[in-house]
C-alpha positions as CSV (number, residue, x, y, z in Angstrom):
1,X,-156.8,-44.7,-46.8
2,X,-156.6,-41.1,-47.8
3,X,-159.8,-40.1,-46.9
4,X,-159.5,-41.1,-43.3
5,X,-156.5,-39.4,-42.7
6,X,-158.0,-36.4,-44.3
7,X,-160.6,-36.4,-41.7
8,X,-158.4,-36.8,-38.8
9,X,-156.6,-33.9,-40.4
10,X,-159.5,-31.8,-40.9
11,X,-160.6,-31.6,-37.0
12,X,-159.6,-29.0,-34.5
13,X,-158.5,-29.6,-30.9
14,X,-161.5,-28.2,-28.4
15,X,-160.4,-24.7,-27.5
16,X,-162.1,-22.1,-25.6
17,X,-161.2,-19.3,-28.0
18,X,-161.4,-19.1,-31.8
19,X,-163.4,-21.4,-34.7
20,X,-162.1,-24.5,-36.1
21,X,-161.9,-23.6,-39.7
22,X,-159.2,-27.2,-40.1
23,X,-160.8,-27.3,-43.9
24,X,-160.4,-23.9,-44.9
25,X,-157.0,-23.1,-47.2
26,X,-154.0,-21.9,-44.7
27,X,-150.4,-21.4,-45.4
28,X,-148.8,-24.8,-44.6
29,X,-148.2,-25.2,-40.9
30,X,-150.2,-22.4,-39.7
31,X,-151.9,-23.5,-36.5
32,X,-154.0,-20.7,-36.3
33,X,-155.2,-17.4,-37.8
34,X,-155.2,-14.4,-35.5
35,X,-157.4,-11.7,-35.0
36,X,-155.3,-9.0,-37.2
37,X,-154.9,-11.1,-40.0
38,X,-151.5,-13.0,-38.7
39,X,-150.5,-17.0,-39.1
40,X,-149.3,-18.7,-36.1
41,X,-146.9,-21.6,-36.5
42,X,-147.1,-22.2,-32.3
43,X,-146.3,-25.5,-31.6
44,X,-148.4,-24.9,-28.5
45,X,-152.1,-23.5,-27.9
46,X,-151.8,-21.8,-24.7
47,X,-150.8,-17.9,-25.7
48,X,-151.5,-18.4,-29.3
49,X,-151.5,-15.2,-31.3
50,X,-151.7,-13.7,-27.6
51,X,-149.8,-10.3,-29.1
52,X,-152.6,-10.3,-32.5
53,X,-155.5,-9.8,-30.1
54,X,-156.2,-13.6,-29.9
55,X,-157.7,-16.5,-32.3
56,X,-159.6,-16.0,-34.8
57,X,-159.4,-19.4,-36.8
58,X,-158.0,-22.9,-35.4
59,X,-156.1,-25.0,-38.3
60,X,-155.8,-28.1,-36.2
């Protein structure tokens, strides 16, 4: 049962910026990696990391 809810885990949400990297390590909760090196923890996609010069890496 693991394994499937590490797969559904390990899949990003389609966005129009950035690269799902859902498998690579992150700090726990981090949503996202920004562009100078930053975690975001938003809860919502829309203006992530929109004050790091955008997405660089999707976590989910």
């Amino acid at each position: 049962m693991a394994a499937a809810t590490d797969a559904a885990a390990a899949s990003c949400a389609r966005h129009t910026t950035g690269v799902c990297k859902a498998n690579s390590p992150h700090p726990r909760g981090a949503t996202a990696k920004c562009k100078d090196g930053t975690y975001s923890y938003s809860a919502h996609f829309r203006g992530t990391c929109s004050h790091h010069r955008g997405v660089k890496y999707w976590y989910r």
